[in-house]
BARO-201118 format. One line per 3 residues: number of its first residue (from 1); for each residue x, y, z of C-alpha. Coordinates in steps of 0.02 Angstrom, whole numbers, plus 50000, padded with zeros to 5 digits. Layout:
! residues N
NUM = X:Y:Z; ... $
This chain:
! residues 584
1 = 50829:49372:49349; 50897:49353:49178; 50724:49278:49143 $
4 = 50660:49451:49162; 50780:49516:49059; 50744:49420:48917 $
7 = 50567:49454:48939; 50609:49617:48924; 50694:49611:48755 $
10 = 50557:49534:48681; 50448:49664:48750; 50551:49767:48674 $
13 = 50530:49712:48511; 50358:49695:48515; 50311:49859:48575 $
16 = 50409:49916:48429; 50292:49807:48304; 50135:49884:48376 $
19 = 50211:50050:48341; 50276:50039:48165; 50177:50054:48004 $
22 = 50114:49878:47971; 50095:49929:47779; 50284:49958:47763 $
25 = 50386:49818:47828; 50554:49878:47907; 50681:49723:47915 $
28 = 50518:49616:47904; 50457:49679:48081; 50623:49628:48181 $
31 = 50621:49796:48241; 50763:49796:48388; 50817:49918:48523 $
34 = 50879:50066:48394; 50675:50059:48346; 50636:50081:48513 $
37 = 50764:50206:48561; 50731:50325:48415; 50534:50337:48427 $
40 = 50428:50416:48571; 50285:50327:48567; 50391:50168:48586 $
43 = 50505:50230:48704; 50371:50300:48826; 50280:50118:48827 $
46 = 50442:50063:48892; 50420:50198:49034; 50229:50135:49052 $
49 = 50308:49974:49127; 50361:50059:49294; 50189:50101:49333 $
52 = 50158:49918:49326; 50144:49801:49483; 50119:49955:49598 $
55 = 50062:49906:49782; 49862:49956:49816; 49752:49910:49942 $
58 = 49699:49740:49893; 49823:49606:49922; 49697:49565:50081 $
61 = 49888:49514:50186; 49788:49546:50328; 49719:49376:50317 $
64 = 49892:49314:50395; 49887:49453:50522; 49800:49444:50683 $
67 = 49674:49565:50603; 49585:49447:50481; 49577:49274:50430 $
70 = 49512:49203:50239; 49361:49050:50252; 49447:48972:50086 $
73 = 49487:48807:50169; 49407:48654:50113; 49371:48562:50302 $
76 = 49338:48412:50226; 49487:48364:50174; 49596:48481:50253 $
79 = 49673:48555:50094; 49728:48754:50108; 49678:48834:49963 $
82 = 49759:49023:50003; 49923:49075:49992; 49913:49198:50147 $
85 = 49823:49052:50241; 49966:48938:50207; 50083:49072:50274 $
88 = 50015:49088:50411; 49989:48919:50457; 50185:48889:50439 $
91 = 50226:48854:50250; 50326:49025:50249; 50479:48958:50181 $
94 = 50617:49026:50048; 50545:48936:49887; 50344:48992:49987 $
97 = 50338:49155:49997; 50155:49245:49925; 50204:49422:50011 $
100 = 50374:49402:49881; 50407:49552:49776; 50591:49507:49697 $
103 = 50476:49527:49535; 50489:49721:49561; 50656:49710:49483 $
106 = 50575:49680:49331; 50505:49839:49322; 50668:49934:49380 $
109 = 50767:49852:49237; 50635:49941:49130; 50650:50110:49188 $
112 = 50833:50088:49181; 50812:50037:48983; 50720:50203:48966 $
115 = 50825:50312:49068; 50976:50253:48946; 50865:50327:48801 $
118 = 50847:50479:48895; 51025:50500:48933; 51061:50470:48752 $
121 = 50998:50636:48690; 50935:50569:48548; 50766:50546:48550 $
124 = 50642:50703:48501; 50476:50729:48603; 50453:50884:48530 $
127 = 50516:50985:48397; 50520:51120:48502; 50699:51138:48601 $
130 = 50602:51208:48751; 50468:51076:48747; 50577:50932:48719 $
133 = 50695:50985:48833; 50557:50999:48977; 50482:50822:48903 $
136 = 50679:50745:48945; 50659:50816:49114; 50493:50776:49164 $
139 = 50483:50587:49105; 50680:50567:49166; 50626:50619:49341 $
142 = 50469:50492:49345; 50598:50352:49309; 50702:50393:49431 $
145 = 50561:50395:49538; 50497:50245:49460; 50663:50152:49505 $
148 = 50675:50215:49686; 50504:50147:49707; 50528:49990:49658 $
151 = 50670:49949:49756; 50576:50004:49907; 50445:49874:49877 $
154 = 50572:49744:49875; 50684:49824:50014; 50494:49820:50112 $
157 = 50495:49632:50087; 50646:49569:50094; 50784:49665:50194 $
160 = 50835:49573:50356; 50970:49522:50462; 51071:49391:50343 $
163 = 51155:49243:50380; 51332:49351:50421; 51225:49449:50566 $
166 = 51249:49596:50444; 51067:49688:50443; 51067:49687:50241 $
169 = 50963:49770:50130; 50950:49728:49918; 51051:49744:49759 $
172 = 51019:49925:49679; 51037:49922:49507; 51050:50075:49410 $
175 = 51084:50000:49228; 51011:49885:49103; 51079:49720:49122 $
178 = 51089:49625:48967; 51012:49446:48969; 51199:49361:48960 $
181 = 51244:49503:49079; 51319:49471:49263; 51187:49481:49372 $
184 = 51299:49407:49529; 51253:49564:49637; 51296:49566:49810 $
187 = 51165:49639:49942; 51172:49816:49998; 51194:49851:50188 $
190 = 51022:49898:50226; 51060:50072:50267; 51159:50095:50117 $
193 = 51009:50016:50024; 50890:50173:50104; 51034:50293:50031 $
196 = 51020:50232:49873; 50830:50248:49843; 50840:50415:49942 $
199 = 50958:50471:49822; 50851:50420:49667; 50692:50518:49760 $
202 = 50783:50662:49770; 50865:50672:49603; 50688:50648:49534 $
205 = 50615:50786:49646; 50720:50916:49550; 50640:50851:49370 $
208 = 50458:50820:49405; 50333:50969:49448; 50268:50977:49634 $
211 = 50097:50946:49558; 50022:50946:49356; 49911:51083:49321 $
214 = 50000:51216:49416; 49950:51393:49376; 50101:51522:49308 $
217 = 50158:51604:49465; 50158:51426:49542; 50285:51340:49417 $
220 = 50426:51264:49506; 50608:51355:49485; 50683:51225:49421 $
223 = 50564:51254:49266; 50524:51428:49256; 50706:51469:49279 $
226 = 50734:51373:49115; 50792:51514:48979; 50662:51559:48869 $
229 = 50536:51468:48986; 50353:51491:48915; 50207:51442:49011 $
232 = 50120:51374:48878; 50250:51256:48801; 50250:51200:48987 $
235 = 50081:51170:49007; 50085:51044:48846; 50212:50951:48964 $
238 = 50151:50978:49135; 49969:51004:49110; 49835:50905:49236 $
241 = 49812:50767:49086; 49951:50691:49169; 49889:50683:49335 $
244 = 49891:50502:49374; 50075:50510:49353; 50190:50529:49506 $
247 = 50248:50695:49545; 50335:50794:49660; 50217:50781:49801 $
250 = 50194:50598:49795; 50407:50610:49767; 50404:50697:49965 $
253 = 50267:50568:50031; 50349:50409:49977; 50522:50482:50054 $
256 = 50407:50511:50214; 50366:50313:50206; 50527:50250:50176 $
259 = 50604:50362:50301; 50472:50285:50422; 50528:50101:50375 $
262 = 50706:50143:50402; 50688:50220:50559; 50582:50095:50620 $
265 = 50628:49968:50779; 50666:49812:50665; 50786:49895:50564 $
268 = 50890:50058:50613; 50785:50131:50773; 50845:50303:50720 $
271 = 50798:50481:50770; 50895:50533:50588; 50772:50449:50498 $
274 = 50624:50476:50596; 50659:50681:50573; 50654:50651:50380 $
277 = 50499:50562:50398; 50427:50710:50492; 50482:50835:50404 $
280 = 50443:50772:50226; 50254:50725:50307; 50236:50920:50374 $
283 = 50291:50990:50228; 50152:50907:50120; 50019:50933:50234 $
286 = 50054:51119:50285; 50005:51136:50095; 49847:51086:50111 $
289 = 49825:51176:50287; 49909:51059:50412; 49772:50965:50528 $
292 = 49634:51077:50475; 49665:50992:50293; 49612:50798:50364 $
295 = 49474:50761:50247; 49313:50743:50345; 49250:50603:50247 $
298 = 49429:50507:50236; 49376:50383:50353; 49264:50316:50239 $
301 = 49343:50242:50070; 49184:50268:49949; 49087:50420:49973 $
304 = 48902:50434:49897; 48925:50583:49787; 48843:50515:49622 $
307 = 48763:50357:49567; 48944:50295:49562; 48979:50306:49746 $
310 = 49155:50410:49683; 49297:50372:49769; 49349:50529:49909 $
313 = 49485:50622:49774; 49531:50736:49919; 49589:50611:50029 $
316 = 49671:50522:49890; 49865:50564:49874; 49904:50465:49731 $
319 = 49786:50330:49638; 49782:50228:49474; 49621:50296:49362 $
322 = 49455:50240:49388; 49408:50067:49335; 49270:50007:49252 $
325 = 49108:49984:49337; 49149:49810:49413; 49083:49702:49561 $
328 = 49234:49587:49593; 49265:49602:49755; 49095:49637:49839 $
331 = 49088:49451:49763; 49226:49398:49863; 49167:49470:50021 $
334 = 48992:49502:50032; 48916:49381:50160; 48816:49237:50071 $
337 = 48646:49285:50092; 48693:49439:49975; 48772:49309:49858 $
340 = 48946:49355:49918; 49070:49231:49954; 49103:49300:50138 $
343 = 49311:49280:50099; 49384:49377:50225; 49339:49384:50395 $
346 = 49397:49509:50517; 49453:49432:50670; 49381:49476:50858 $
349 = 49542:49548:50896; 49532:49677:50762; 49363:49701:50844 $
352 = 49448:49734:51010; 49548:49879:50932; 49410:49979:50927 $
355 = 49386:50094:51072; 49221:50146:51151; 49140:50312:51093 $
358 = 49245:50414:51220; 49394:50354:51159; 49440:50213:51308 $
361 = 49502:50056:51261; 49375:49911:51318; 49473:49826:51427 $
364 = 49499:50002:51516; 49314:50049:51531; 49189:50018:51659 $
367 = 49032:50048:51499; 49098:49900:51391; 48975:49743:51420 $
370 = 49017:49598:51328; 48849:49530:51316; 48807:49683:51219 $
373 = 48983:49718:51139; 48928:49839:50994; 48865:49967:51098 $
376 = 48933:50147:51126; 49081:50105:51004; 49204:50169:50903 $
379 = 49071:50217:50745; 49222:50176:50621; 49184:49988:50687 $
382 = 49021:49978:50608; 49092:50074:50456; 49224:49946:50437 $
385 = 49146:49771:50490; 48984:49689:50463; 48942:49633:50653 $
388 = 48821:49519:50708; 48620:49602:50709; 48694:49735:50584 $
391 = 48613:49799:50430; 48666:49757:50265; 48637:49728:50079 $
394 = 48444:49775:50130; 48425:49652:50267; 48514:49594:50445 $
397 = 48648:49511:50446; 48662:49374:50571; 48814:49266:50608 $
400 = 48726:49178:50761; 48622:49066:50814; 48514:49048:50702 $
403 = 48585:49153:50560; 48567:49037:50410; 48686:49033:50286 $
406 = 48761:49203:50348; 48802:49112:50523; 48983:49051:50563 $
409 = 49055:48914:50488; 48863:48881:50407; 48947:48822:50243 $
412 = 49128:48802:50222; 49221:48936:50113; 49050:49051:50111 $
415 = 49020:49096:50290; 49102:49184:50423; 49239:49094:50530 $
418 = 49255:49235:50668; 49082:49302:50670; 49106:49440:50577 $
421 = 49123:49510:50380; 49238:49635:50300; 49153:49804:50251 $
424 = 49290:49927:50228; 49340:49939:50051; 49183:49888:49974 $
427 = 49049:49990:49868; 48900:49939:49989; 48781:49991:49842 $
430 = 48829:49842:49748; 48701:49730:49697; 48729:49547:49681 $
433 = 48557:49481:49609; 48488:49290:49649; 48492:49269:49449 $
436 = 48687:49301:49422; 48674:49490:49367; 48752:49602:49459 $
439 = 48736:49800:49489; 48930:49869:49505; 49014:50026:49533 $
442 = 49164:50100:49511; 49333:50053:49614; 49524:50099:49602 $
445 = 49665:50048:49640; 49754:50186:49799; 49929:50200:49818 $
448 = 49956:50336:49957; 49831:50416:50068; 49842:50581:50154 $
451 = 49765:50490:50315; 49947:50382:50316; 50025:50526:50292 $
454 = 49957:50598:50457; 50004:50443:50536; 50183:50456:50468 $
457 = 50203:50612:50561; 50121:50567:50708; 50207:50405:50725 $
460 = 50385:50516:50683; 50370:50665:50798; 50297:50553:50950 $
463 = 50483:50437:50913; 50570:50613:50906; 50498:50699:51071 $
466 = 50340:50642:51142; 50157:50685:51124; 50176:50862:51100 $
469 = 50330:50891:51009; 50293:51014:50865; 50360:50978:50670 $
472 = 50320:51132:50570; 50196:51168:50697; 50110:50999:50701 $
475 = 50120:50867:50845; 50081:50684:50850; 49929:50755:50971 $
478 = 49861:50862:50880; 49850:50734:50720; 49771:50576:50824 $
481 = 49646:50710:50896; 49610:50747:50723; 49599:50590:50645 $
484 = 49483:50524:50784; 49372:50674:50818; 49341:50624:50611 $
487 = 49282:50479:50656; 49163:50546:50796; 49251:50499:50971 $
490 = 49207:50619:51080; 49245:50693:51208; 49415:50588:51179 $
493 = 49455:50591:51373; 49582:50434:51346; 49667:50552:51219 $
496 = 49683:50685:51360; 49747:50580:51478; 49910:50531:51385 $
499 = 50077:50599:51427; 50190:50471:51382; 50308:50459:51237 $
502 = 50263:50272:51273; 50060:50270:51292; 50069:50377:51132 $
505 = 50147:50260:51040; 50017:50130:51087; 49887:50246:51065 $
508 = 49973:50287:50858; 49991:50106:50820; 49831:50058:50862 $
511 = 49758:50217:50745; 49865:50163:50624; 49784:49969:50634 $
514 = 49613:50044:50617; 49618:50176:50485; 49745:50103:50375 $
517 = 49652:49914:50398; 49645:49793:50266; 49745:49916:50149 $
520 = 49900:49802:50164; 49997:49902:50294; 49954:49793:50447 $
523 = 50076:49642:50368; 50212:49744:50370; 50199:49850:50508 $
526 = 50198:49712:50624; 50368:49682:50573; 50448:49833:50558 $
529 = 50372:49868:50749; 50452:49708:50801; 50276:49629:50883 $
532 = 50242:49471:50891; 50182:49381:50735; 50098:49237:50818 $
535 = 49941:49326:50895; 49785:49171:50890; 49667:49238:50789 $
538 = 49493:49233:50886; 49298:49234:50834; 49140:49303:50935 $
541 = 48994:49194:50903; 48795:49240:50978; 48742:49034:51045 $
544 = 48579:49100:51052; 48590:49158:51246; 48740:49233:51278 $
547 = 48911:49296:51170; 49059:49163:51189; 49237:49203:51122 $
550 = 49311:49071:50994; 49503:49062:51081; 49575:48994:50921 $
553 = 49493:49017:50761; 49660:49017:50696; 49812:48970:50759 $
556 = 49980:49055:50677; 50136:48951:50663; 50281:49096:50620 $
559 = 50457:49039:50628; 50554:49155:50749; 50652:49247:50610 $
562 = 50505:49286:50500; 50526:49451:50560; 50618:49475:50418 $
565 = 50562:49377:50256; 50655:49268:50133; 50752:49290:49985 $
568 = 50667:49188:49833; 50781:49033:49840; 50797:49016:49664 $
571 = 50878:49165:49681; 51017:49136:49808; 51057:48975:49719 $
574 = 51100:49051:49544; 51184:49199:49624; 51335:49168:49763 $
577 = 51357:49331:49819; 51163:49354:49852; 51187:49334:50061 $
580 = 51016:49239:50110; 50904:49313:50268; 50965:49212:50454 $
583 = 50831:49072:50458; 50807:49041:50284 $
């Protein structure tokens, strides 16, 4: 860790150079933290940092879940070339970790460095005491947020029951840390871990505005109350230019998530917890009109409104901007006859998930054939997977018999392994030309959906009371209805027949596999639910005559502890009183 900090210095420094005036040397450009501290443009770059390394939907962890597995394996000689295909296979280990995100500190120590300028009162935004003053709160509250977040992300990965028994959660640091500093910070319990970051969300949610852009009358108190408040100076702070930046809102959903992971089996099992999850879920969506607000085109991630494909904004909680028109990973996972790379391969048991078009589980209905396995299904399966006889890219895709290159295992690291290609998350109007060129679009990076949202709540009030236990008016039935009359089961009889606190739960998870697949979530729920880790993962291959299931495409080797995942071991060595995870 003190690597980061001196990484930090000399960041520092040198966002200090880029901001001084190179035609008048101060101290021959060894500009130092008093620079940084004393000039806005610097000192907001430092901020910038925190909206670094932010989780999005394309770490593609699913490939050492059940739901997916990655072709990048070179048979021949038997050399893994993945780092979530190593996992899986059993290399998960303390100094082998690719899900790791100790980094995250990095970008805490950074927000802390900034909050100290803050604190300071020194440093002028504005000339304006109104404007500056707003300026301090604003960009205070998004480090605080900031720093809450990124101690989730490494509570996420690496709280677990330590070698004591203790269920531990991660050192919270709320100062800068100089790089000869004592970094010898023992582990939080993991509950008092949860406090800490709650406390940091909450603090922030009385600086930031609900939402940039609001009109007069909807200015939050905490700003219009301000004496001598003027709209106007408060637009120049709060205006919708800053949209991209977290905010109140985003403050509420990410204490819905965390509340969710706390409350969760695998850690605390508690109705406390699962209440704040609820309740900070309903309150966001009764804003935007409860269940009537589920964006009908949410199930889809790219929606054709211009030549662009744009991504659905109303769906979209919080995102990074758009990027530039780019074809990167319709490269990676485009099957090979559309000059993709076919990289990751949803597995036939993430094909199972999928219900039939009345809602029924397969291996509940008497329509399901398994010589003709596509029909009358779930229509977010073709929406989500290239199958077998499928169109796509301007042509059928076949990963049978007969399928050239497109058909499993055809040629190693291109093909499909299971029988099937990933869709979901892709611009399909990508073009990926025989000569090299390519035709992108545009893609960016999601941090928070309104569909997980939903599921938060549903997930929550189901834990709290059952199937029809009301939060603000909204019950775990009422949001699964939603979400899957969206994505056109109907009638849902199977939803109708549930009374159970117990089928519901089934009934969430498995909503929760589908809609939030191969966004990252699937890794991490599995362990937070306590399920097993070591599901095979299976193929479906056409021989021509008949469909035959591949058993074990891929067989999983999790330790029995990798419920909970390791500290860095670099880590534990330098530092004594950093208590490693049981297993470890």
């Amino acid at each position: 860790m003190k690597n980061l900090i001196k990484y930090i210095l000399i960041m520092l420094v040198f966002t200090g150079m880029i901001a001084c005036d190179t035609l008048e040397p101060v101290d021959e450009n060894r500009l130092d933290f008093d620079f940084v501290s004393t000039n806005p443009e610097a000192a907001e770059g430092i901020l910038l940092n925190g909206y670094s390394n932010l989780v999005n939907q394309y770490s593609f962890s699913e490939a050492a879940t059940d739901d997916a597995v990655t072709n990048l394996l070179t048979r021949v000689s038997n050399t893994v070339n993945n780092d979530y295909k190593r996992m899986a296979l059993g290399e998960l280990n303390a100094q082998f970790n690719p899900a790791s995100r100790w980094n995250n500190f990095e970008r805490v120590f950074w927000v802390n460095r900034f909050i100290e300028i803050v604190d300071a009162g020194e440093m002028q935004w504005s000339r304006d005491t109104l404007t500056n003053d707003m300026f301090n709160m604003r960009l205070k509250g998004e480090a605080l947020a900031l720093r809450a977040l990124h101690h989730f992300y490494v509570l996420q990965a690496h709280a677990g029951v330590g070698e004591s028994g203790e269920l531990l959660g991660i050192p919270y640091f709320t100062e800068f840390i100089e790089s000869d500093g004592d970094f010898n910070t023992p582990r939080l319990s993991f509950e008092a871990s949860v406090q800490a970051i709650m406390k940091d969300f909450d603090e922030s949610l009385g600086l930031l505005p609900t939402d940039y852009g609001l009109s007069e009358g909807n200015v939050d108190p905490w700003y219009s109350n301000l004496e001598n408040f003027d709209f106007n100076k408060y637009q120049v702070v709060n205006d919708n230019f800053f949209d991209l930046r977290i905010s109140g809102r985003i403050v509420k959903a990410l204490k819905a998530r965390l509340a969710l992971f706390a409350a969760s089996p695998s850690f605390l099992n508690d109705q406390g917890y699962y209440n704040m999850a609820a309740n900070n879920a309903s309150e966001i969506l009764n804003t935007i009109g409860g269940v009537a607000g589920l964006n009908p085109d949410g199930g889809e991630f790219y929606k054709e409104k211009d030549e662009n494909n744009v991504i659905i904004r109303d769906e979209i909680l919080w995102r990074g901007s758009l990027g530039s028109i780019s074809s990167t990973y319709e490269k990676r996972m485009f099957p090979p006859s559309v000059n993709g790379r076919g990289e990751i391969n949803p597995t036939h048991n993430f094909v199972n998930a999928f219900p039939m078009v009345d809602g029924t589980p397969i291996d509940e209905s008497s329509d399901y054939d398994p010589q003709n396995p596509y029909a009358n299904r779930d229509p977010r399966l073709e929406k989500y997977v290239v199958l077998n006889g499928t169109s796509f890219g301007g042509g059928i895709i076949n990963t049978g018999l007969g399928g050239g290159i497109d058909r499993l295992d055809s040629i190693p690291q291109f093909s499909t392994t299971t029988g099937y290609y990933l869709k979901k998350l892709l611009q399909p109007d990508v073009k990926l030309n025989n000569d090299g060129t390519t035709s992108g679009k545009i893609h960016a990076d999601v941090y928070f959906r309104y569909t997980e949202l939903f599921l938060i709540l549903a997930e929550s009030a189901n834990e709290i009371g059952g199937p029809d236990y009301q939060v603000n008016g909204i019950t775990a039935r009422d949001v699964i209805a939603a979400i899957r009359d969206r994505a056109g089961i109907a009638p849902d009889n199977y939803l109708a027949s549930i009374t159970s606190q117990e089928d519901m739960r089934d009934l969430i998870r498995n909503e929760r596999r589908i809609e939030l697949s191969f966004e990252g979530h699937r890794f991490w729920d599995l362990r937070r639910w306590g399920l097993p880790l070591n599901e095979t993962a299976k193929g479906y291959f056409y021989n021509g005559t008949n469909y035959v299931e591949l058993p074990s495409v891929e067989i999983r080797n999790y330790q029995p502890f990798a419920t909970y995942m390791p500290i860095p071991n670099a880590e534990t060595i330098k530092f004594s009183e950093l208590e490693q995870n049981n297993g470890w």
